[in-house]
C-alpha positions as CSV (number, residue, x, y, z in Angstrom):
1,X,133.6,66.3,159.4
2,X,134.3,68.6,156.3
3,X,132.5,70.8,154.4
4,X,129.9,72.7,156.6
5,X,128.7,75.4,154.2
6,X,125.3,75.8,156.8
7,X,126.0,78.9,158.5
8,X,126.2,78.7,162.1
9,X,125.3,75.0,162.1
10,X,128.5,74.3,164.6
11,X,128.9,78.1,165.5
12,X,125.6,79.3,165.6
13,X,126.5,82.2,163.9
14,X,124.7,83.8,160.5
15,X,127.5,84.3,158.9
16,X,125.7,84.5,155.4
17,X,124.0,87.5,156.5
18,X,127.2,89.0,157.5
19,X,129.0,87.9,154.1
20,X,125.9,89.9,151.8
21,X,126.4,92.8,154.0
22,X,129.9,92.8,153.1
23,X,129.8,92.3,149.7
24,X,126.7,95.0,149.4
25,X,129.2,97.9,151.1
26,X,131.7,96.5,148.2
27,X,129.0,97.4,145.6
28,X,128.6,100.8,146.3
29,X,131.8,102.0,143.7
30,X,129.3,99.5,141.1
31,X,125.8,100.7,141.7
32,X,127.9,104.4,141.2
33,X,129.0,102.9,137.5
34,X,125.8,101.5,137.1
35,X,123.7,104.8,137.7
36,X,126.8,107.1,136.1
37,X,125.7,105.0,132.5
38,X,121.9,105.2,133.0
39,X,122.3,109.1,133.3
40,X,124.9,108.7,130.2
41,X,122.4,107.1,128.2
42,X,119.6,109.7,129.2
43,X,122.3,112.4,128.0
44,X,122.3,110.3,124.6
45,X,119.0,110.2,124.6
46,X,118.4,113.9,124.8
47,X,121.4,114.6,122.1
48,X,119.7,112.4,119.8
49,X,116.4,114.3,119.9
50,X,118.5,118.0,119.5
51,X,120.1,116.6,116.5
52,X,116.4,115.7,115.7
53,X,115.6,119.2,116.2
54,X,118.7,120.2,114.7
55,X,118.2,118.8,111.1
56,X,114.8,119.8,111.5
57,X,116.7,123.9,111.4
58,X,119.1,122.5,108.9
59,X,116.0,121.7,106.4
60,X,114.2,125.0,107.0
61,X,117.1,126.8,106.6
62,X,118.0,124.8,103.5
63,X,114.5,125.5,102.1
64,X,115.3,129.4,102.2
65,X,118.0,129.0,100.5
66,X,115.6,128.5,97.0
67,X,116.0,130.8,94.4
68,X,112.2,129.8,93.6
69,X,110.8,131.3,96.7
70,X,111.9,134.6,95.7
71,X,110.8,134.2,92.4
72,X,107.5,132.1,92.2
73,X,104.4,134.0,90.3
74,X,100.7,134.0,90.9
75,X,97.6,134.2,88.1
76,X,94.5,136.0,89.5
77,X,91.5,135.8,87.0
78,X,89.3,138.9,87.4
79,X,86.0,136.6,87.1
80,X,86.7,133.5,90.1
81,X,83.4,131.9,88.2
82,X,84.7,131.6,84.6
83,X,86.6,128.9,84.0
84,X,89.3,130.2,81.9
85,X,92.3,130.1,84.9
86,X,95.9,130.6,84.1
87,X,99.2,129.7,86.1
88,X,102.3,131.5,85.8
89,X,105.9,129.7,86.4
90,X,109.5,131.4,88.2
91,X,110.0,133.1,84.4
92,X,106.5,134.7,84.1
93,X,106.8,138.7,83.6
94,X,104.2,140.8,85.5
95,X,101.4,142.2,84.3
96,X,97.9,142.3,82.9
97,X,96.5,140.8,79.9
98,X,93.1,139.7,78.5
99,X,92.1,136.2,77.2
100,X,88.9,135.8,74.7
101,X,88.1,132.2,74.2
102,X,85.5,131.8,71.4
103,X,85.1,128.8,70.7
104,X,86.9,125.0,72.6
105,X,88.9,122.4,71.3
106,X,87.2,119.2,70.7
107,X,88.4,115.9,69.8
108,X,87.9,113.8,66.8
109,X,85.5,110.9,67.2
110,X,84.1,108.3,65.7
111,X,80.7,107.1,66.8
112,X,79.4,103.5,65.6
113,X,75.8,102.8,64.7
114,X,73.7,102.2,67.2
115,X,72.3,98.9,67.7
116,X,74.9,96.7,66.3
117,X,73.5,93.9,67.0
118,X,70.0,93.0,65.3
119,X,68.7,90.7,67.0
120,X,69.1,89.4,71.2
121,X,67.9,86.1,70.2
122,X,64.8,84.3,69.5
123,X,62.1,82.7,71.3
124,X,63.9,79.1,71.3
125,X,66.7,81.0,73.4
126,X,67.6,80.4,77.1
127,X,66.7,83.6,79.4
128,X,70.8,83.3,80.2
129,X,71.9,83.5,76.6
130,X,69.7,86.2,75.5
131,X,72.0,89.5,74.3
132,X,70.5,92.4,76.7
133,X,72.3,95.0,78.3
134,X,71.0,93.6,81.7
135,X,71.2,90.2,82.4
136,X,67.7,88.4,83.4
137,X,67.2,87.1,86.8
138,X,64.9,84.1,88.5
139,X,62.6,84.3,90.3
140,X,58.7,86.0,90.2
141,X,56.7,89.2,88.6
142,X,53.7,89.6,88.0
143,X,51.0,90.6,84.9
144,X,47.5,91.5,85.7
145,X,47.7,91.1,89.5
146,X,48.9,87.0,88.6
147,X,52.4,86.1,89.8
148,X,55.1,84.4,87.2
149,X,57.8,82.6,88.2
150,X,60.6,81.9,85.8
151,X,64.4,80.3,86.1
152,X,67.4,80.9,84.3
153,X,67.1,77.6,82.0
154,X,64.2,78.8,80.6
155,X,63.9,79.7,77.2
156,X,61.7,83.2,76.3
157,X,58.5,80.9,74.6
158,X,58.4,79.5,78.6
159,X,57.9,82.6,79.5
160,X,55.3,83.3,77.3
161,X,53.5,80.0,77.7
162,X,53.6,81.0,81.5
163,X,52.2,84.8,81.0
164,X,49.4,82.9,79.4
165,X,48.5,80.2,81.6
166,X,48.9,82.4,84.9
167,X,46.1,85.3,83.1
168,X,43.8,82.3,81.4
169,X,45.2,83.5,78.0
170,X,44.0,87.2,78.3
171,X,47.5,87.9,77.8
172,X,50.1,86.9,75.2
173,X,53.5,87.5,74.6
174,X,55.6,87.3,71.2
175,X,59.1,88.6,70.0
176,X,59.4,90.7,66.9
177,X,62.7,89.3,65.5
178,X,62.8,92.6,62.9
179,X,62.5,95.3,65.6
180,X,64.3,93.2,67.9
181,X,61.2,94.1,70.4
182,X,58.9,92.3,72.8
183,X,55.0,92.9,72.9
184,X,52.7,92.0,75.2
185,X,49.3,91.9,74.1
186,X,45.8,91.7,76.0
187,X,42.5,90.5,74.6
188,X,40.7,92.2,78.0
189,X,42.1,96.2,77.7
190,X,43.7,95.1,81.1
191,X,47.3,95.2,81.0
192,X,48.7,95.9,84.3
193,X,52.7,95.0,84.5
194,X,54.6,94.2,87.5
195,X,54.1,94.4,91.5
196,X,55.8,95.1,94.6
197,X,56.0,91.3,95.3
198,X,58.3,91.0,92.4
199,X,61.9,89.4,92.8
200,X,62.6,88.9,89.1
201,X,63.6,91.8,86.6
202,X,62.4,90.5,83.6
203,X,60.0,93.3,82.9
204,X,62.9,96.1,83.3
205,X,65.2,94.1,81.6
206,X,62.5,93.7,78.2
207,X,62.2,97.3,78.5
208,X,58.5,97.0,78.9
209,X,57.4,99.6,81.3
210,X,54.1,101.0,81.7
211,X,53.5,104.4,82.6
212,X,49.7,104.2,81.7
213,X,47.0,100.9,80.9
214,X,45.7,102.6,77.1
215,X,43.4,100.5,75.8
216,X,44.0,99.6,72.2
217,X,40.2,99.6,71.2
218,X,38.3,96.8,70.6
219,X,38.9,95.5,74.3
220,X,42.5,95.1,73.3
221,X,46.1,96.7,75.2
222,X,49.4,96.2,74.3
223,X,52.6,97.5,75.8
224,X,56.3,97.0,73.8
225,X,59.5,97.3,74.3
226,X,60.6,100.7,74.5
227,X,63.8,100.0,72.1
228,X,65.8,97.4,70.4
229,X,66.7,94.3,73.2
230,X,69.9,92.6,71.7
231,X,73.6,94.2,72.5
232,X,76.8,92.8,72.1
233,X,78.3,90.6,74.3
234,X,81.8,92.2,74.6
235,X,82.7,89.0,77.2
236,X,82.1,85.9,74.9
237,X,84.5,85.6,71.7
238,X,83.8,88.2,68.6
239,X,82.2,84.8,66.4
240,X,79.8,84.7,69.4
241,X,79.3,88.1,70.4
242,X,76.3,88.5,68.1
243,X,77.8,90.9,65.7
244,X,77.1,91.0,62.1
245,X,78.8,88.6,60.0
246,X,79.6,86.5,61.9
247,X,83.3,87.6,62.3
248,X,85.3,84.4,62.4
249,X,88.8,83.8,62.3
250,X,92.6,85.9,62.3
251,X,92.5,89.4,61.4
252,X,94.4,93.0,61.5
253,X,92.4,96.6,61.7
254,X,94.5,99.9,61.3
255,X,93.5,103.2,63.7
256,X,96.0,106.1,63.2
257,X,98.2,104.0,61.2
258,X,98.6,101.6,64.3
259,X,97.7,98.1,63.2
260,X,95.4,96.1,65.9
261,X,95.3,92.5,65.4
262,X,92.7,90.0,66.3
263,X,91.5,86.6,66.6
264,X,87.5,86.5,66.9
265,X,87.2,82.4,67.6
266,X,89.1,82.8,70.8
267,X,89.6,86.4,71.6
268,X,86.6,88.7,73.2
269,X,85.8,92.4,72.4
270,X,86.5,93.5,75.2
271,X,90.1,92.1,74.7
272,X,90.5,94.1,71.5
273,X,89.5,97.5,73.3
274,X,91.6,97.3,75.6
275,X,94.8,96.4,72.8
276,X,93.6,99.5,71.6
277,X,93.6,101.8,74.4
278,X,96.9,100.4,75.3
279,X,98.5,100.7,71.9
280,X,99.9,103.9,70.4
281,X,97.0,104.7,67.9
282,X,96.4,107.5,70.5
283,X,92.7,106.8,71.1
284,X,90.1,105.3,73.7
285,X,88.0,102.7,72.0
286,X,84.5,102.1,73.6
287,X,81.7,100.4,74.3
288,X,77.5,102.2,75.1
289,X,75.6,99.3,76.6
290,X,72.6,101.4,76.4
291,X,72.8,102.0,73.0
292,X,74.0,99.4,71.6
293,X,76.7,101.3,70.3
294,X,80.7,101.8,70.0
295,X,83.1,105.0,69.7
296,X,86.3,105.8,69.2
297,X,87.8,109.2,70.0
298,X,91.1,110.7,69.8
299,X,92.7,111.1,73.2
300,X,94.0,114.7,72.2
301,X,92.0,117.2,70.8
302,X,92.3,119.3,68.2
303,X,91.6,119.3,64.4
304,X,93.4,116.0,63.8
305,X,92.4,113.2,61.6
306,X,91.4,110.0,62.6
307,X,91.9,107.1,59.6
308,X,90.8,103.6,59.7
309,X,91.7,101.0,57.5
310,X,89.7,97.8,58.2
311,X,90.7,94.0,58.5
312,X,89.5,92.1,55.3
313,X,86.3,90.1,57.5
314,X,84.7,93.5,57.7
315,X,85.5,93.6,61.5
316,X,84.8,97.5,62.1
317,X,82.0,97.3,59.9
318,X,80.5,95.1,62.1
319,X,81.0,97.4,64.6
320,X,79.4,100.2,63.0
321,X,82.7,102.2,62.6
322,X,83.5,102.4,59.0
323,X,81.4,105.9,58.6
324,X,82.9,109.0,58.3
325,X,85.0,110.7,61.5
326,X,83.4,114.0,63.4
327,X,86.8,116.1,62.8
328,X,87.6,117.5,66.3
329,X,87.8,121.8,67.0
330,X,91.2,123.8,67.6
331,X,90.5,125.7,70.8
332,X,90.0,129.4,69.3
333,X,90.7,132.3,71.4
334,X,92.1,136.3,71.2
335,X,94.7,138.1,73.7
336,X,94.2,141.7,74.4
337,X,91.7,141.9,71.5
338,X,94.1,141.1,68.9
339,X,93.8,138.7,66.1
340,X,92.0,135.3,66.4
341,X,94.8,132.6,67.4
342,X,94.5,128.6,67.4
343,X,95.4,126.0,70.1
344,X,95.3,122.5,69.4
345,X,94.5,122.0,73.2
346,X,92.5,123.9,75.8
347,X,95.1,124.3,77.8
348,X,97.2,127.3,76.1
349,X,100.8,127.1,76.6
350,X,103.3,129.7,75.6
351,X,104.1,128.2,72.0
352,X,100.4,129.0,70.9
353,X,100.0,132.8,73.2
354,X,103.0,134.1,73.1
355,X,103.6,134.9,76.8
356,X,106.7,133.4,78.4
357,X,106.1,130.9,81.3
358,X,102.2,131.5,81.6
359,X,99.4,128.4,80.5
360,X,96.2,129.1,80.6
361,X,93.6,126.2,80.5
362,X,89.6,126.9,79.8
363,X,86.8,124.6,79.9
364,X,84.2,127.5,78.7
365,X,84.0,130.0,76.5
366,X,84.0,134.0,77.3
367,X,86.8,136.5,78.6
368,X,88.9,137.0,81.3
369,X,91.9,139.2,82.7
370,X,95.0,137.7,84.0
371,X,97.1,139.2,86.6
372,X,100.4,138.4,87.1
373,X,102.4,138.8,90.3
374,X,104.7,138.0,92.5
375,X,103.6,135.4,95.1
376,X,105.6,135.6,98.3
377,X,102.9,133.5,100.2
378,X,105.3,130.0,100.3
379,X,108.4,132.4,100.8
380,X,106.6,134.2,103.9
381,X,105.3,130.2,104.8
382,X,109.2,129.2,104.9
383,X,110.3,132.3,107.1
384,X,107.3,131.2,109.7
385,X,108.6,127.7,109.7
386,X,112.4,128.7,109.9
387,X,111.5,130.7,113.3
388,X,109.3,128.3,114.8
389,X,112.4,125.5,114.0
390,X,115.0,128.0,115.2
391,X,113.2,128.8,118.4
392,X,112.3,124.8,119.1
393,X,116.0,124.3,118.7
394,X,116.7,127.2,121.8
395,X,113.7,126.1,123.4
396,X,115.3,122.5,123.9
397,X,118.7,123.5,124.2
398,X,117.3,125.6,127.7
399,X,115.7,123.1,129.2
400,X,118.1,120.6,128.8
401,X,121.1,122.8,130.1
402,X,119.0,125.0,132.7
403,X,120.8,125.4,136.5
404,X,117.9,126.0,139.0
405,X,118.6,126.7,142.4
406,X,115.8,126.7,145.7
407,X,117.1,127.9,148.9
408,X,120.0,125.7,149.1
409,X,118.8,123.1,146.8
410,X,120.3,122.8,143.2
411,X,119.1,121.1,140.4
412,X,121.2,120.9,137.6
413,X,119.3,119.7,133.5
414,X,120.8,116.4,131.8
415,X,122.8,118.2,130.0
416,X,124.0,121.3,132.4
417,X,128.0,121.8,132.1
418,X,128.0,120.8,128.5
419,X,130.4,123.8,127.2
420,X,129.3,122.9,123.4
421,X,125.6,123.1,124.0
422,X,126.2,125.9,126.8
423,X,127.8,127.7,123.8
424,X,125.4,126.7,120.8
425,X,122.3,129.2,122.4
426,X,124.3,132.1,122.3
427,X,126.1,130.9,118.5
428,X,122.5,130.4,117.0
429,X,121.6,133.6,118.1
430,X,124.9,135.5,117.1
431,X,124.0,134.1,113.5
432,X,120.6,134.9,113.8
433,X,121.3,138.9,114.7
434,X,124.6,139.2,112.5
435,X,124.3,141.2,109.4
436,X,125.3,140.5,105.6
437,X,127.9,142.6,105.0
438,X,127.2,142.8,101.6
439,X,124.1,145.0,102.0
440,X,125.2,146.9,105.3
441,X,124.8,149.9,102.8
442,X,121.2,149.7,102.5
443,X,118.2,149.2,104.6
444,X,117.5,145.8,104.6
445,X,120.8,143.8,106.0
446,X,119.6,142.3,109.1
447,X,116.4,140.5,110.3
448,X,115.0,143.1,112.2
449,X,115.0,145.3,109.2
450,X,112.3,142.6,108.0
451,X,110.3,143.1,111.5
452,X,111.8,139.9,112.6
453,X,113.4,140.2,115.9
454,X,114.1,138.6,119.3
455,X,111.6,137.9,122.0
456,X,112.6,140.3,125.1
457,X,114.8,138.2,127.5
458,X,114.8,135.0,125.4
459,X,116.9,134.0,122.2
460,X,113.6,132.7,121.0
461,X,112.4,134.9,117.4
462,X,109.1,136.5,116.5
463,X,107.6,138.9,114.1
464,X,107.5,141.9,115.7
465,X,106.4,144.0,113.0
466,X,104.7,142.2,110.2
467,X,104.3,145.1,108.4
468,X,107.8,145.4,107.5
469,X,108.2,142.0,106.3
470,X,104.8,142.5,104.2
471,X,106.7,145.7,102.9
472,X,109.7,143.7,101.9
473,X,108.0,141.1,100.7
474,X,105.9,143.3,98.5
475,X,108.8,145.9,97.2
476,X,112.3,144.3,98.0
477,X,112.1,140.9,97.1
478,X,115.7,141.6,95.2
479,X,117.5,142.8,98.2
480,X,115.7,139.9,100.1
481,X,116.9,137.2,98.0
482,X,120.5,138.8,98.3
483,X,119.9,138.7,101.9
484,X,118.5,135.1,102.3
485,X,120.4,133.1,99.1
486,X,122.5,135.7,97.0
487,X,125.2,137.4,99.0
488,X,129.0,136.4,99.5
489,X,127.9,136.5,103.4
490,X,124.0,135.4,103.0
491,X,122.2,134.4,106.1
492,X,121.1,131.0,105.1
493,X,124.7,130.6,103.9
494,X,127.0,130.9,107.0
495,X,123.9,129.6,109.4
496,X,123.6,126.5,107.4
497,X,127.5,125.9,107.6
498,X,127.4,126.1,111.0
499,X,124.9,123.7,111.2
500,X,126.5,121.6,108.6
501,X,129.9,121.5,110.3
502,X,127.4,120.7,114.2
503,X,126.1,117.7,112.3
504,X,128.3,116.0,109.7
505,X,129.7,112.4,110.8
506,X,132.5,113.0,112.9
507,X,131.1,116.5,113.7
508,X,130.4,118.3,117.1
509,X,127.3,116.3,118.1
510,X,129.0,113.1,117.1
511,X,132.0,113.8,119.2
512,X,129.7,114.4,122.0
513,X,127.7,111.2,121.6
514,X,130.9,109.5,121.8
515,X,132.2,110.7,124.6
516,X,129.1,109.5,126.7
517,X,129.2,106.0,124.5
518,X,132.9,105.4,125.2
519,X,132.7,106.2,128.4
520,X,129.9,103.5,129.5
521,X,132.2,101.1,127.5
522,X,134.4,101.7,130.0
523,X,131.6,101.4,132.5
524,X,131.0,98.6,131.4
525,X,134.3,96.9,131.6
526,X,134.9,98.2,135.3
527,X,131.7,96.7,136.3
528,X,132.4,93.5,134.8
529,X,136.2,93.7,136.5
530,X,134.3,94.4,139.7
531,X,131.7,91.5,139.8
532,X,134.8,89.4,139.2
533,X,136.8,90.3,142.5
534,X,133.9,90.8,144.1
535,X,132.8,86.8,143.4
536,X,136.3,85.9,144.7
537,X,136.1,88.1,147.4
538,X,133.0,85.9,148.6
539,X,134.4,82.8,148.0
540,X,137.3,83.9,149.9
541,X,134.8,84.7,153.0
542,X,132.5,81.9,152.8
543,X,135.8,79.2,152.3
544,X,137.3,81.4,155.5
545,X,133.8,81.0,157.8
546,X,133.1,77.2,156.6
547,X,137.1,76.2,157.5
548,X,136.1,78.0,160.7
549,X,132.7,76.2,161.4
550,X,134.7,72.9,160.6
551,X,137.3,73.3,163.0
552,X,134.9,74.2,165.9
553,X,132.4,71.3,165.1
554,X,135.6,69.1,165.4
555,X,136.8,71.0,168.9
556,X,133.1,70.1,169.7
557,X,133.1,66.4,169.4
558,X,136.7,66.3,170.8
559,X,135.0,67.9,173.9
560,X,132.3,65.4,173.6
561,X,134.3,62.0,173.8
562,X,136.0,63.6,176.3
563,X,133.3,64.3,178.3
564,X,131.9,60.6,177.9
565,X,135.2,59.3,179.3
566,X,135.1,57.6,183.0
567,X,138.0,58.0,185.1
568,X,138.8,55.0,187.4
């Protein structure tokens, strides 16, 4: 018999059991490897969020390093409700002045005649082709208390016919082609339009609204469109937008010199406005619904021209636009009561007032007093956010290098007996406390000369004494800059080299990445030379305890037959 890999079958012995018991005491070096690269990878892990931290330092350090902290200006206006406001840029000199504005710049604008188009229709015209600023929808209203119910495909006489038929002819509608107007007239003095019940705007839309039944005398009320009905349709093609002319055909139009062309049999109106507004005439064409009407006005303002040259089809003309222009208004405005000075915009830049790197903009006329100043309120932002990086940087570096020991219990941080990290609290502060040389003759050469200084028993900074840094602020912003950006030794200098040279490829926290990476490379390869003996090993054992169960299953049956034997 060969082959008995049941354990115990000839034996009865559960030599499996004793074969995974063997191999698990031979795992123990493995399950070290194993849990030696999980706590590598945690220490990755927590490097990875210091350099986090890190940059975070770098970048807040970095950002006090700008000149333009030091050097920014504000603009106060003496009257926070006059909108005259100024702002004052890096170059800006100190000081007080007074701004008079008399009188705004305007633009230069064109506005068409109202009520282009002279008629909406007629009475032969569908509800849905009429030219109105509001389309016309189905459905019911009502006149004199008697409900009307109209469709789309209905032409204005049905709705007439129907006004009549639902009030018995009392009431009568008609369309004055001249005015471009609707009346409604009734024979009774009662003329009462409209009713909650209605779903139908036709009333609004006609512009017949009645505020009050007057009776006309006689018996008799009318009520009328409040103004002209027809617009233009700026959707359908300029031949059928209801324009005078008709428009037909190619054409070109000139605004500013800037030559617009058109084709009215298959191009719409609202089509050539926008070719406008997007060319480089340098004005916004548009279209008033309401009134019928279009404009054009210069998109700067100032006392500019604005020519027009029309297309040889009388295309503006249509439009109204052809009149003369309403010349914009130079801005008009005194400094410090001097003479009266001109700006083509109303917003004032050097060029026009004379002051170096201040722009003042005004949307209303009247005076006001500037005040320009230094504005340290984004430098003194930047210092806040350089401690509070600084002291998240120690913060982290504590916890994850602290040694704690209870009784005789010790508990030891992920990244405890790191010398680099063990070393970089006491660098940052070092940096932190060192002075710039370069000023070690005055008063100001270190950060607790600004009231910045450590937290007792921690490397952590605070503010201790915010009055000094207000003072700084307010009356040494020189010696600050020298201190932060402009000396040979500056603090944001050496600090952000040290950081530079701590996080560059191939720098300190790269080499100390690696070293945790390379080594569970090499975990990994031990572990993988391990499984492999180990698997022999096994096979060695199990081939050992199956030769064994063979040969006692074979002294077995030997016994067996022998057994069964009868001697004579």
């Amino acid at each position: 018999m060969e082959n008995f890999n049941v354990a115990g079958l000839a034996s009865g012995f559960d030599w499996n059991s004793m074969v995974d018991q063997l191999m698990a005491i031979e795992r123990i070096p493995q399950q070290r490897l194993t849990a030696e690269k999980g706590e590598n990878e945690d220490k990755v892990d927590a490097l990875k969020t210091l350099k986090t931290k890190l940059d975070k330092l770098k970048t807040s350090t970095t950002s006090l390093k700008s000149s333009t902290l030091f050097n920014s200006k504000s603009a106060a206006s003496s009257d926070e409700t006059l909108n005259i406001t100024a702002t004052a840029s890096t170059n800006a000199s100190k000081g007080n002045f007074e701004i008079a504005v008399t009188q705004l710049a305007t633009a230069t604008r064109r506005i068409g005649t109202a009520d282009v188009v002279t008629q909406m229709g007629d009475e032969n015209s569908l509800l849905s082709a009429l030219r109105t600023s509001t389309d016309i929808t189905e459905g019911t209203f009502s006149v004199n208390g008697q409900e009307i119910t109209i469709a789309e495909t209905d032409t204005l006489q049905d709705v007439f016919d129907a006004i009549s038929i639902a009030t018995a002819g009392v009431v009568t509608g008609s369309y004055d082609s001249v005015t471009d107007t609707i009346s409604l007239d009734s024979a009774s003095g009662q003329l009462e339009l409209g009713g909650e019940e209605d779903t139908s705007n036709f009333l609004s839309a006609m512009k017949l609204y009645q505020l009050e039944v007057v009776d006309g005398g006689g018996g008799s009320a009318t009520v009328s469109s409040r103004s002209a009905l027809g617009v233009v349709d700026i959707d359908d093609t300029i031949a059928n937008s209801g324009i005078g002319g008709p428009i037909t055909g190619s054409g070109t139009f000139h605004i500013n010199g800037v030559a617009i062309a058109f084709d009215a049999d298959s191009e719409s109106i609202s089509t050539i406005l926008a070719r406008v507004n997007e060319s480089e005439a340098g004005v916004t064409m548009s279209f008033d619904s309401a009134a019928d009407q279009f404009r054009i006005i210069n998109n700067e303002t100032g006392a500019y021209a604005m020519n027009v040259a029309d297309s040889g089809s009388g295309f503006l003309a249509a439009l109204g636009l052809t009149g003369s222009a309403d010349v914009g208004k130079d801005l008009e405005f005194s400094m410090d009561g001097g003479a009266t000075k001109k700006s083509r915009s109303n917003s004032i830049t050097a060029e026009a007032h004379g002051l170096t790197g201040v722009t003042i903009k005004a949307s209303e006329i009247g005076t006001q007093t500037i005040t320009i100043d230094s504005d340290t309120e984004e430098l003194k932002k930047q210092v806040n956010s350089f401690i509070s990086a600084f002291n998240d940087v120690q913060d982290y570096i504590q916890e994850k290098t602290k040694i704690t020991v209870d009784g005789d219990e010790v508990e030891a941080a992920i990244l405890a007996g790191n010398r680099e990290l063990s070393s970089l609290d006491s660098k940052l502060r070092t940096f932190a406390f060192a002075q710039v040389d370069e000023l070690a003759s005055g008063t100001l050469f270190r950060l607790e000369h600004m009231g910045i200084d450590f937290i007792s028993g921690t490397s952590k900074l605070e503010i201790k004494d915010s009055s000094k840094l207000d003072e700084a602020l307010e009356n040494d912003l020189d010696t600050l800059e020298q201190f932060f950006v402009g000396a040979e030794n500056s603090f944001t200098g050496r600090l952000d080299s040290f950081l530079e040279n701590f996080l560059k490829s191939d720098g300190v926290m790269d080499t100390i990445q690696s070293s945790y990476t390379e080594r569970n490379s090499d975990i990994d390869e031990q572990i993988k030379e391990m499984e492999r003996r180990l698997e022999f090993r096994r096979e060695t054992l199990e081939s050992s305890f199956i030769a064994m169960e063979a040969a006692q299953s074979k002294t077995q049956n030997q016994a067996t037959a022998l057994a069964g034997l009868s001697l004579p």
